[in-house]
PDB file of N, H, CA, C and O in Angstrom:
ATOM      1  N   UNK A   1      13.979  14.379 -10.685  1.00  0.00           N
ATOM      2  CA  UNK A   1      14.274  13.276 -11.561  1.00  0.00           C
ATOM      3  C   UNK A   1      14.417  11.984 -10.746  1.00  0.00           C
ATOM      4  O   UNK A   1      13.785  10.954 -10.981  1.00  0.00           O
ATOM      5  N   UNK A   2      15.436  12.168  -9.632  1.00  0.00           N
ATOM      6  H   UNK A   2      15.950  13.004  -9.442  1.00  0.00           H
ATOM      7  CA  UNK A   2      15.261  11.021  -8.761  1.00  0.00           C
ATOM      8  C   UNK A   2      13.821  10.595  -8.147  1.00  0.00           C
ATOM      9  O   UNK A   2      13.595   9.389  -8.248  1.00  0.00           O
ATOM     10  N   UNK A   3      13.130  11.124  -7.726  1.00  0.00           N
ATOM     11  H   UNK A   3      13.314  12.104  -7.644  1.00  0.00           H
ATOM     12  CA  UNK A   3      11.863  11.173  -7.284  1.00  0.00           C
ATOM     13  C   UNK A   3      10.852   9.986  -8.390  1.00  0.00           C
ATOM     14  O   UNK A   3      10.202   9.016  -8.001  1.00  0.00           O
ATOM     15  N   UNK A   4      10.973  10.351  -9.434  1.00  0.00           N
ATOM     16  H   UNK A   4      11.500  11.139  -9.750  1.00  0.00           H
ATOM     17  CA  UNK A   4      10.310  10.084 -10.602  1.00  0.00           C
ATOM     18  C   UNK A   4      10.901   8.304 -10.823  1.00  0.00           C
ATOM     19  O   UNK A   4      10.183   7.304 -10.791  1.00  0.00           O
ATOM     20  N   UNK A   5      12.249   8.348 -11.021  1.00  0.00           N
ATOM     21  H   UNK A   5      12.832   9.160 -11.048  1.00  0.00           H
ATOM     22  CA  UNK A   5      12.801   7.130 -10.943  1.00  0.00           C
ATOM     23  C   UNK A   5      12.395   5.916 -10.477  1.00  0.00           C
ATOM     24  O   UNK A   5      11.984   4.835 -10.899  1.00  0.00           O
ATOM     25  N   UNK A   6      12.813   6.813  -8.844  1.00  0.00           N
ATOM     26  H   UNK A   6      13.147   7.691  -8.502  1.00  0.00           H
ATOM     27  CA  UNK A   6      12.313   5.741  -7.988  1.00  0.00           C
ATOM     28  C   UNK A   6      10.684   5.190  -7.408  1.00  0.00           C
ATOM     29  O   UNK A   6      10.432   4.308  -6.587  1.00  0.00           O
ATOM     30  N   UNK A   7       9.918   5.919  -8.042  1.00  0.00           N
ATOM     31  H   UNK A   7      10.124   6.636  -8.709  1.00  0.00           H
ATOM     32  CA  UNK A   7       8.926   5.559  -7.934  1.00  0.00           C
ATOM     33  C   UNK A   7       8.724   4.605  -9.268  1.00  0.00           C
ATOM     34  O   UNK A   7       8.389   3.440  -9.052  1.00  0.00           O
ATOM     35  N   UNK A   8       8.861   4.921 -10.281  1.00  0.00           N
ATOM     36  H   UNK A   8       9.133   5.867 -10.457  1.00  0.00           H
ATOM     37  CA  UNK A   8       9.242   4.172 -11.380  1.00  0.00           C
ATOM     38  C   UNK A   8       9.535   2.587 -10.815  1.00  0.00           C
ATOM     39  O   UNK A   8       8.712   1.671 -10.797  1.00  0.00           O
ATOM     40  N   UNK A   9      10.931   2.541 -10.366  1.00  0.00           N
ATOM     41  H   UNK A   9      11.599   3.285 -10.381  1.00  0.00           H
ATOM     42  CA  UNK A   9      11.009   1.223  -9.823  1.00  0.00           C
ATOM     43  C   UNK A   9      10.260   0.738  -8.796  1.00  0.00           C
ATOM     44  O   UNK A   9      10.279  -0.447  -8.463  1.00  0.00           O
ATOM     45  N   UNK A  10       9.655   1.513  -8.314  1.00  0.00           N
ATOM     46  H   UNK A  10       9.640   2.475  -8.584  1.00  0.00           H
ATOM     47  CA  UNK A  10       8.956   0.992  -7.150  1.00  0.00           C
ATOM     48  C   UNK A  10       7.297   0.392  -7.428  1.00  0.00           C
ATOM     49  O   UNK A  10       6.612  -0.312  -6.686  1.00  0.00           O
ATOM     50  N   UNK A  11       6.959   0.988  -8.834  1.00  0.00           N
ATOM     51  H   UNK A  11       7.515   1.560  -9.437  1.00  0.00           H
ATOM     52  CA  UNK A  11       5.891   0.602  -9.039  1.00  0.00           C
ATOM     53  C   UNK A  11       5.981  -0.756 -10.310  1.00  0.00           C
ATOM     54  O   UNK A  11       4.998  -1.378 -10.714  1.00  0.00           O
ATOM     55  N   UNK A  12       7.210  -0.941 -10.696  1.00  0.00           N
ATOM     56  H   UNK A  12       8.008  -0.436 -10.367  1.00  0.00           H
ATOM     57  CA  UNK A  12       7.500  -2.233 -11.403  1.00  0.00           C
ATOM     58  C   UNK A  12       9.033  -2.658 -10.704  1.00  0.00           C
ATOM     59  O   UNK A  12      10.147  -2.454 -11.188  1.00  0.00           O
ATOM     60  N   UNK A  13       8.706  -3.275  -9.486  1.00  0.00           N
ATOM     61  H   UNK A  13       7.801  -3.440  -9.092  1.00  0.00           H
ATOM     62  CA  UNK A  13       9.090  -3.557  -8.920  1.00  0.00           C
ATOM     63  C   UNK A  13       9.757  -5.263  -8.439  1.00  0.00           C
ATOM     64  O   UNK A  13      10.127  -5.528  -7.295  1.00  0.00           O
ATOM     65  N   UNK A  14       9.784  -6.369  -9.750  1.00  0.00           N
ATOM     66  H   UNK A  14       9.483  -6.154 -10.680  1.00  0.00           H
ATOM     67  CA  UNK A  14      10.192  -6.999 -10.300  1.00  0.00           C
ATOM     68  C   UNK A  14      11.671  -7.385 -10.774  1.00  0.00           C
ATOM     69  O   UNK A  14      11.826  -7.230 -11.986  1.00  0.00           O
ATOM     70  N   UNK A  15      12.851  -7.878 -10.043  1.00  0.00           N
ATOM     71  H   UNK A  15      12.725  -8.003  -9.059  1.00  0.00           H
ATOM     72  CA  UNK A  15      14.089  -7.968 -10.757  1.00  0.00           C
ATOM     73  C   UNK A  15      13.973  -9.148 -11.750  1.00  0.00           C
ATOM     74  O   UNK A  15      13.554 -10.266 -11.451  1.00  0.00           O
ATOM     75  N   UNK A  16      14.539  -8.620 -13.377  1.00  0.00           N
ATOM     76  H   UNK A  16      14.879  -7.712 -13.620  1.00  0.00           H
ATOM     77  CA  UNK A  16      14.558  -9.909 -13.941  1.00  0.00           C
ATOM     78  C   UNK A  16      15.608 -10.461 -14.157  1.00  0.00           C
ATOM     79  O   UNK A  16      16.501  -9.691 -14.510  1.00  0.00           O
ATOM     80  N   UNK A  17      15.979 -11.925 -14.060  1.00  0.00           N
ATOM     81  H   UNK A  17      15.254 -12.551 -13.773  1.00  0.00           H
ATOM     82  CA  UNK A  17      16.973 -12.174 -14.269  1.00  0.00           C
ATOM     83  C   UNK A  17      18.258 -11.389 -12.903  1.00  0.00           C
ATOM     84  O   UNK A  17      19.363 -11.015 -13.297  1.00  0.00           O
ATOM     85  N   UNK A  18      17.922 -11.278 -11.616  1.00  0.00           N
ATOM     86  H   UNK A  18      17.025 -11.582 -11.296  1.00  0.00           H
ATOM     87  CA  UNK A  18      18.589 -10.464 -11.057  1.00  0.00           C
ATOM     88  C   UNK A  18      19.960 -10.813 -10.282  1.00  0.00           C
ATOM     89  O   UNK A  18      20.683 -10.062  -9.628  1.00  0.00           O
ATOM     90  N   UNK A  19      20.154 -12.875 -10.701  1.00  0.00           N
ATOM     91  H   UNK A  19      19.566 -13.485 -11.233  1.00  0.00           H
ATOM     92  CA  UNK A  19      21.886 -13.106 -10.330  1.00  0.00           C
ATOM     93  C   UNK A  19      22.306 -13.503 -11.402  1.00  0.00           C
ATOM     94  O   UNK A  19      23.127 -14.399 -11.202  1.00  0.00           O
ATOM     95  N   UNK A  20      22.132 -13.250 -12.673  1.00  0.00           N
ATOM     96  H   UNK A  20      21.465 -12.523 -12.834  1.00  0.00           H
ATOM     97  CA  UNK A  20      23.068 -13.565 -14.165  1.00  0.00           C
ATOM     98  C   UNK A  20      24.090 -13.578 -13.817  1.00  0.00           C
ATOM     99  O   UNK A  20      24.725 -14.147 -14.704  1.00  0.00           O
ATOM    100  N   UNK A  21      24.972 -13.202 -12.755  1.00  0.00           N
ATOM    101  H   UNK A  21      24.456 -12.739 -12.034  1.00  0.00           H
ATOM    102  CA  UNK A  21      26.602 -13.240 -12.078  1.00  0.00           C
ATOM    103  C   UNK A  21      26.687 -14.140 -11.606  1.00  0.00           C
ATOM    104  O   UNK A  21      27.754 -14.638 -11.965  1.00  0.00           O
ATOM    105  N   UNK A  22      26.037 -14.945 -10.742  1.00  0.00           N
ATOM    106  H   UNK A  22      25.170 -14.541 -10.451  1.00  0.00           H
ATOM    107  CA  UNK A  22      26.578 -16.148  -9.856  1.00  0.00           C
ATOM    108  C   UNK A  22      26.938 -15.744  -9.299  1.00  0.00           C
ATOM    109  O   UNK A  22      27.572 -16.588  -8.666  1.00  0.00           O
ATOM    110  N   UNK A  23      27.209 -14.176  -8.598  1.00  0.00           N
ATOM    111  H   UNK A  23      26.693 -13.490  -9.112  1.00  0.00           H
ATOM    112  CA  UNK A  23      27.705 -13.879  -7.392  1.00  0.00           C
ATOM    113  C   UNK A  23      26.922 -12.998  -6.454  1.00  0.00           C
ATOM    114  O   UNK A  23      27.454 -12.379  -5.533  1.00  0.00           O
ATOM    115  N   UNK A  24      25.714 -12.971  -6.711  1.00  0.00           N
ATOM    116  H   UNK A  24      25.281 -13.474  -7.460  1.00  0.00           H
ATOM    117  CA  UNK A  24      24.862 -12.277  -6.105  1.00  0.00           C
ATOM    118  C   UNK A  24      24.022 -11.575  -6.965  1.00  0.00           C
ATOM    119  O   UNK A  24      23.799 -11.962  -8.112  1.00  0.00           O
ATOM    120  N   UNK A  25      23.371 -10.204  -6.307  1.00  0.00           N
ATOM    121  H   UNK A  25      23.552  -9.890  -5.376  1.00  0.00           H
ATOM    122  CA  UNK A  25      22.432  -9.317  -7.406  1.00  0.00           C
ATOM    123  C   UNK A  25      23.516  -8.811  -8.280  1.00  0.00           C
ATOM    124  O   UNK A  25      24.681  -8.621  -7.931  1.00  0.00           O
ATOM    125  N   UNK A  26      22.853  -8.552  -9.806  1.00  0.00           N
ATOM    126  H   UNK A  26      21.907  -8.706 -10.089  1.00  0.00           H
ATOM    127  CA  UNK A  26      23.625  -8.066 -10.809  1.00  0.00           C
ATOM    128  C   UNK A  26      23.470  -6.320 -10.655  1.00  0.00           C
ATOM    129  O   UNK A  26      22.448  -5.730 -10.304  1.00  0.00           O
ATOM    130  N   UNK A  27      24.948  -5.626 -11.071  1.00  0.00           N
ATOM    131  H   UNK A  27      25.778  -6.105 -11.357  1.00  0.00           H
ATOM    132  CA  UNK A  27      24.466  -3.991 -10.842  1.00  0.00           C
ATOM    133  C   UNK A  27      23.295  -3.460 -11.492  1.00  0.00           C
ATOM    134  O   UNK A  27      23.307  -2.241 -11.659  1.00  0.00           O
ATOM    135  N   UNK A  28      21.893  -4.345 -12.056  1.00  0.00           N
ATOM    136  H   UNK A  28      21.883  -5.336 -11.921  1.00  0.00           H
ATOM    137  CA  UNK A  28      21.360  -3.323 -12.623  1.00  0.00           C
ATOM    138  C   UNK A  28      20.279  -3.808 -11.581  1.00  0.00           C
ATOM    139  O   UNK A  28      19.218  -3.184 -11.587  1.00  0.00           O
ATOM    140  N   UNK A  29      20.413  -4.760 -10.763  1.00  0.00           N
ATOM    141  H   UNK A  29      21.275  -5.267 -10.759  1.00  0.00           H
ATOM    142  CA  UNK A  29      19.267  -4.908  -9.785  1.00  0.00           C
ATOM    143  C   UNK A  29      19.768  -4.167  -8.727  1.00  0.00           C
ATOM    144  O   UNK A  29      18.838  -3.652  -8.106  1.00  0.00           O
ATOM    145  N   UNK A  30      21.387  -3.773  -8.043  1.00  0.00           N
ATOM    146  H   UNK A  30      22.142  -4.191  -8.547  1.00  0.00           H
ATOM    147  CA  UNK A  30      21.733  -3.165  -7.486  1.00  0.00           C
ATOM    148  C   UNK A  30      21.359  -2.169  -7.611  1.00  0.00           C
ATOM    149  O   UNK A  30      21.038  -1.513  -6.620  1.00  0.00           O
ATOM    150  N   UNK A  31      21.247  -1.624  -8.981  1.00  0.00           N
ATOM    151  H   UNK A  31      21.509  -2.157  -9.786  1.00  0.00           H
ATOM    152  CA  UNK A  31      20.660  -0.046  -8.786  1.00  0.00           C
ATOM    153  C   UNK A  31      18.998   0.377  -8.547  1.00  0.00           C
ATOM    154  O   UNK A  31      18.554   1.396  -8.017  1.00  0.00           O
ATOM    155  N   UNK A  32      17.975  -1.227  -9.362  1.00  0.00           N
ATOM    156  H   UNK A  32      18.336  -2.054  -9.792  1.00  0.00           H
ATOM    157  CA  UNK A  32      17.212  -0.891  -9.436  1.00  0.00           C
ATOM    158  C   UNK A  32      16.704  -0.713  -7.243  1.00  0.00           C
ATOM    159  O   UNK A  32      16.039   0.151  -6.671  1.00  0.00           O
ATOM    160  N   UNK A  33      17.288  -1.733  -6.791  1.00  0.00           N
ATOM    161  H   UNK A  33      17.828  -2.435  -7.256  1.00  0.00           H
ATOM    162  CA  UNK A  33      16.986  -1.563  -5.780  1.00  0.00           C
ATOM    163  C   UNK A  33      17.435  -0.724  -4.890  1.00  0.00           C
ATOM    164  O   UNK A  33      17.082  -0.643  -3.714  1.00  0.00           O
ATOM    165  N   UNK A  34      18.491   0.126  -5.641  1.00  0.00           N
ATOM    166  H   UNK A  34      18.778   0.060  -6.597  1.00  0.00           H
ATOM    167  CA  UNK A  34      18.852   1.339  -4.368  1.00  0.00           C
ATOM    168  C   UNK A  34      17.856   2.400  -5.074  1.00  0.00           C
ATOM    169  O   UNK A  34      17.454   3.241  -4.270  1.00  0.00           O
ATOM    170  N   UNK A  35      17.352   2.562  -6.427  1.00  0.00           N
ATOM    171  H   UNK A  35      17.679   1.879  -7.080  1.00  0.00           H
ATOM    172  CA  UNK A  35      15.841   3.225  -6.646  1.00  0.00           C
ATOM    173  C   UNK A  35      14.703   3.494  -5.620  1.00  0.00           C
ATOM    174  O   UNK A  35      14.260   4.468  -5.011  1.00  0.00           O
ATOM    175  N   UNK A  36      14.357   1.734  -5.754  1.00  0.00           N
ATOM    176  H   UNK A  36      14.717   0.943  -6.249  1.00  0.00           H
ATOM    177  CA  UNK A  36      13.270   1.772  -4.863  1.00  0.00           C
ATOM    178  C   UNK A  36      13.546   1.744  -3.165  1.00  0.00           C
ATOM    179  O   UNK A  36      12.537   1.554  -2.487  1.00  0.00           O
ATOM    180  N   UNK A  37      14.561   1.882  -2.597  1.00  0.00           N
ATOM    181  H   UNK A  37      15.381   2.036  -3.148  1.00  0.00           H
ATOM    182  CA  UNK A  37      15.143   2.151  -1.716  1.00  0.00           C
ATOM    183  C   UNK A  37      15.190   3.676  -0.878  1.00  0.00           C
ATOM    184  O   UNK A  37      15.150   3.918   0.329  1.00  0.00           O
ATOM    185  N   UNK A  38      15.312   4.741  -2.290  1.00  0.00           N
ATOM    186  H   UNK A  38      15.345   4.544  -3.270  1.00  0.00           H
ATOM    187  CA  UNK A  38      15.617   5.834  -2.028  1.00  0.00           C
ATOM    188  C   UNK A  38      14.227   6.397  -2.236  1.00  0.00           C
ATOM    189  O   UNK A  38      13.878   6.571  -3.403  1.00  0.00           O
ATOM    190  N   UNK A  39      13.371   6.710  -1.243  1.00  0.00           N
ATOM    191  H   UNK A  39      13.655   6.569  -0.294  1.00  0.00           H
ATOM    192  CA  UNK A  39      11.960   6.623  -1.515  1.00  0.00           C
ATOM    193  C   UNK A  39      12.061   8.214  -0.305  1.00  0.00           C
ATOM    194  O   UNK A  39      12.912   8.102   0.578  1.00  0.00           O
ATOM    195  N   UNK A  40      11.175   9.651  -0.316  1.00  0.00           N
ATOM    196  H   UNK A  40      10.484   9.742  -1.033  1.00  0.00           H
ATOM    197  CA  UNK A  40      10.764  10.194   0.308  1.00  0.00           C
ATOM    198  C   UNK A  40       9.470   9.902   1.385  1.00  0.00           C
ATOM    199  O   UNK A  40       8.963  10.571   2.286  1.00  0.00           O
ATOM    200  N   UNK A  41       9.210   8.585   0.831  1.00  0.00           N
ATOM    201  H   UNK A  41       9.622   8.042   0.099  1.00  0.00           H
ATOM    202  CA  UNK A  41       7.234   8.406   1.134  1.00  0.00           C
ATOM    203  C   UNK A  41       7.726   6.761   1.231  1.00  0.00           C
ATOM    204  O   UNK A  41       7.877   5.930   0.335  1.00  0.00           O
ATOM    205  N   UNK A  42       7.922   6.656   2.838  1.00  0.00           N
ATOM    206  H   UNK A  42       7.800   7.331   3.565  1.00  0.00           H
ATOM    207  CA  UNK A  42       8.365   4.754   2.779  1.00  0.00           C
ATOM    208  C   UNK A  42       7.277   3.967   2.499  1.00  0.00           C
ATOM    209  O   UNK A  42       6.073   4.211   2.582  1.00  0.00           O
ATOM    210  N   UNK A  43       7.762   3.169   2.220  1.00  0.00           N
ATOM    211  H   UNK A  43       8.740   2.970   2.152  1.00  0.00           H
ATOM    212  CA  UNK A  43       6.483   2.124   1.945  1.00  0.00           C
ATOM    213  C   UNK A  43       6.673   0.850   2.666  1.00  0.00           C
ATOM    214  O   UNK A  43       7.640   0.130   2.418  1.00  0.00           O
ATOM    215  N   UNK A  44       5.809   0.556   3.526  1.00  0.00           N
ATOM    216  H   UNK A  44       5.024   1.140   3.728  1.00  0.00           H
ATOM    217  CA  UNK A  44       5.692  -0.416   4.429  1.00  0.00           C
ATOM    218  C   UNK A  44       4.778  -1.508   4.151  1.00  0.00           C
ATOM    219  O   UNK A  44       3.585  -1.236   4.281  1.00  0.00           O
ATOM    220  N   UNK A  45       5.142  -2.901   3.730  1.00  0.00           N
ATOM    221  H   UNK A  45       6.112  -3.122   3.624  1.00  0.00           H
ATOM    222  CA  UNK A  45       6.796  -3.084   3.617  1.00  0.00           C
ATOM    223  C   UNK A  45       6.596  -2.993   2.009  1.00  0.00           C
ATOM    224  O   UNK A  45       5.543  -2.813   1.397  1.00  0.00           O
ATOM    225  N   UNK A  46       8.250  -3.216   1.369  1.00  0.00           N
ATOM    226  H   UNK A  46       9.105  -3.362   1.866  1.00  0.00           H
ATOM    227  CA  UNK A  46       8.576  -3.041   0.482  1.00  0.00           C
ATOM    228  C   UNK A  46       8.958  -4.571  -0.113  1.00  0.00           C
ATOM    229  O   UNK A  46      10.008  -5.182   0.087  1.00  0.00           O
ATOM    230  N   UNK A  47       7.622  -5.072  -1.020  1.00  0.00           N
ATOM    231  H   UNK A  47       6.769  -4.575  -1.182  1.00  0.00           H
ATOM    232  CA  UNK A  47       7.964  -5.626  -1.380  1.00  0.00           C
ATOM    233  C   UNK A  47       9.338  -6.073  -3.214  1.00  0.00           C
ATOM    234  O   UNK A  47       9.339  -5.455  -4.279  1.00  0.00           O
ATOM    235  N   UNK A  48       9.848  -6.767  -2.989  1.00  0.00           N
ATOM    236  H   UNK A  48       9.848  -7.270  -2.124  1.00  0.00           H
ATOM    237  CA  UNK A  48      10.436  -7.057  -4.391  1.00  0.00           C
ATOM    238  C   UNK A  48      10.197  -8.446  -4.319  1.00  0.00           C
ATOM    239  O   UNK A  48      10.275  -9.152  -3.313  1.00  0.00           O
ATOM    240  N   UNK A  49       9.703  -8.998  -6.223  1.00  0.00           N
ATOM    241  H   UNK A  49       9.640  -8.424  -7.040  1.00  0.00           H
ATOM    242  CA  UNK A  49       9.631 -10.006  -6.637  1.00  0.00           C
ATOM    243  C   UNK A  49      10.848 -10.154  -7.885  1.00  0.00           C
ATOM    244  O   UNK A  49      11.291  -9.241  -8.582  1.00  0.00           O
ATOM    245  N   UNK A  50      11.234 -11.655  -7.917  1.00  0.00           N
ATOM    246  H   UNK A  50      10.874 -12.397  -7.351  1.00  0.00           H
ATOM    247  CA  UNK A  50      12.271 -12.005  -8.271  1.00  0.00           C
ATOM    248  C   UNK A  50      11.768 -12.785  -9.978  1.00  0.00           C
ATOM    249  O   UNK A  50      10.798 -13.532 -10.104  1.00  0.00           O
ATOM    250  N   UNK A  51      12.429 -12.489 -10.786  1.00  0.00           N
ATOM    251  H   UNK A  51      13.217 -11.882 -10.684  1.00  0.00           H
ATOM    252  CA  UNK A  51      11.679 -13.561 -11.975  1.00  0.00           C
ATOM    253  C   UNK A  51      12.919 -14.402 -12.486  1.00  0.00           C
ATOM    254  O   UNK A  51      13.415 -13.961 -13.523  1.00  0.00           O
ATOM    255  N   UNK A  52      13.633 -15.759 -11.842  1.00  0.00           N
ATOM    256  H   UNK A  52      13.231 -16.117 -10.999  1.00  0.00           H
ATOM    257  CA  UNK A  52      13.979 -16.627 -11.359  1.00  0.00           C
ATOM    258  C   UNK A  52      14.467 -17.793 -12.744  1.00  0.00           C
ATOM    259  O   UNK A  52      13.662 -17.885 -13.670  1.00  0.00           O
ATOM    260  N   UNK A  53      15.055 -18.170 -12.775  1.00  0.00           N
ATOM    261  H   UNK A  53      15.710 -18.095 -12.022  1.00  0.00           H
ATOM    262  CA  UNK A  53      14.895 -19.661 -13.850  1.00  0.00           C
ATOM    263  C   UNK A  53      14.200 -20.575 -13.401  1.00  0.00           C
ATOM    264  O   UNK A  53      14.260 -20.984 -12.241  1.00  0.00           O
ATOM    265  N   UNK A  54      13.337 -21.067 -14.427  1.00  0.00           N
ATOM    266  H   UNK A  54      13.289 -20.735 -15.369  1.00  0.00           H
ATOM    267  CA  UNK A  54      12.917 -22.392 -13.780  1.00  0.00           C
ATOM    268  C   UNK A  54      13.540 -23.570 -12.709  1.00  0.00           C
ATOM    269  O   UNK A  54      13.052 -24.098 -11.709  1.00  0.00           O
ATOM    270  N   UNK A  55      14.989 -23.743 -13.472  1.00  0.00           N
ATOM    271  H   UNK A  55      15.385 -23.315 -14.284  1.00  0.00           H
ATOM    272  CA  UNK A  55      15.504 -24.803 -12.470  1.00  0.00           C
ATOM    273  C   UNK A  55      16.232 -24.548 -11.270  1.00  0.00           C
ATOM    274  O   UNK A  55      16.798 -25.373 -10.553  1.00  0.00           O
ATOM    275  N   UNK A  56      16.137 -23.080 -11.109  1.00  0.00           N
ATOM    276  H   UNK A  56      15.677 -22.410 -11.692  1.00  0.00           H
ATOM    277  CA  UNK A  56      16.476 -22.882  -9.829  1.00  0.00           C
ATOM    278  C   UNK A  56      15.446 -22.972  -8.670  1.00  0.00           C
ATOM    279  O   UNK A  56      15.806 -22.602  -7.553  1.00  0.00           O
ATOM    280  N   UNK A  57      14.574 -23.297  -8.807  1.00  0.00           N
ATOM    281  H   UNK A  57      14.281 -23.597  -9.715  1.00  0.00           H
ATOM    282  CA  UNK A  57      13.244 -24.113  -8.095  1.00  0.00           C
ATOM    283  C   UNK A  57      12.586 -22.830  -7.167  1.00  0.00           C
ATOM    284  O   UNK A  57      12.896 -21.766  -7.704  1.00  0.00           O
ATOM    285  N   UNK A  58      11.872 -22.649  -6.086  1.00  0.00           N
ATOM    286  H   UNK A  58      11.621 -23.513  -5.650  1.00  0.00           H
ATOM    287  CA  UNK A  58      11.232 -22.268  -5.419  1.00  0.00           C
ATOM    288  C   UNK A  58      11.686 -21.613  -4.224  1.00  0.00           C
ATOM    289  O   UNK A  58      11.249 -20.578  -3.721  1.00  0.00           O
ATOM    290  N   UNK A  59      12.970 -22.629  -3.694  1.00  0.00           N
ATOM    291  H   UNK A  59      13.325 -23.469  -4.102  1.00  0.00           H
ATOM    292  CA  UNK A  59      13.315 -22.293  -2.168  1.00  0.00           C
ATOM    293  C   UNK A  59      13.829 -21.349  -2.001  1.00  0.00           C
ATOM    294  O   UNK A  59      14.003 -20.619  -2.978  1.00  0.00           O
ATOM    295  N   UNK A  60      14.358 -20.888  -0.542  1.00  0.00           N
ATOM    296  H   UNK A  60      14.217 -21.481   0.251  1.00  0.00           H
ATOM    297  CA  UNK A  60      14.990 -19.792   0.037  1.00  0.00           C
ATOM    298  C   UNK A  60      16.501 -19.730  -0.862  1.00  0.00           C
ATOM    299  O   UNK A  60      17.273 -20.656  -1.114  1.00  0.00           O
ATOM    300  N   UNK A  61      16.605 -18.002  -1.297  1.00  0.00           N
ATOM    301  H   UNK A  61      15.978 -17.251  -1.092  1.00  0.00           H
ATOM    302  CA  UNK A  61      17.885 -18.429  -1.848  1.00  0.00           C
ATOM    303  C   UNK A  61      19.396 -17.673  -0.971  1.00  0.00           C
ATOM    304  O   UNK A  61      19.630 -16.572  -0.472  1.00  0.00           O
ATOM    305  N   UNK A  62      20.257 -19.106  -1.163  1.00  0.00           N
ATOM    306  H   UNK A  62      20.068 -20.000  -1.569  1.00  0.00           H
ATOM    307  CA  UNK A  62      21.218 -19.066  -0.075  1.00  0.00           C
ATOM    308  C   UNK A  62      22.294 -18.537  -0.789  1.00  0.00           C
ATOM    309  O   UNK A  62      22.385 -18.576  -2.016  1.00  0.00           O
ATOM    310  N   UNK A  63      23.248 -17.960   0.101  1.00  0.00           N
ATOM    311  H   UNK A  63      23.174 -17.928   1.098  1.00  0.00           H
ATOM    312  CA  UNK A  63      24.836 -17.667  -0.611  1.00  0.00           C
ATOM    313  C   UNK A  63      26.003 -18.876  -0.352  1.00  0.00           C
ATOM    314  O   UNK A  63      26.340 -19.429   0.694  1.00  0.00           O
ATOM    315  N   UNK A  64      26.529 -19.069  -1.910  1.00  0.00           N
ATOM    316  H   UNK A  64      26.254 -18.619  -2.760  1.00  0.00           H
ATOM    317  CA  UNK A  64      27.287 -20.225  -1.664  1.00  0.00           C
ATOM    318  C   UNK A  64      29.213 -19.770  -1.972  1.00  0.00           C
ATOM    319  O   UNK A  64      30.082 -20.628  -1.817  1.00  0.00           O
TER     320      UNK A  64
END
């Protein structure tokens, strides 16, 4: 079942909306990314894409 999961996340691999907290990743990106994390078959590299608000613009994102 885990197996299945995490490939699952790994192949929609997209957080949406993933700081709705203002305090970092939200637990459901926390989990999605300990999913694609927990991988038998690594994947080099591992990418994740972020789907962002507009007005939080483009740049590197920092902890404040």
């Amino acid at each position: 079942m885990f197996a299945q999961a995490a490939a699952g996340a790994r192949a929609d691999s997209t957080l949406m909306d993933p700081i709705s907290t203002g305090h970092g990743i939200n637990s459901l990106g926390r989990a999605k990314l300990a999913l694609m994390l927990r991988s038998e078959e690594p994947i080099d590299p591992l990418i994740v894409y972020l789907d962002l608000p507009a007005q939080m613009g483009t740049g590197p994102l920092t902890r404040q």
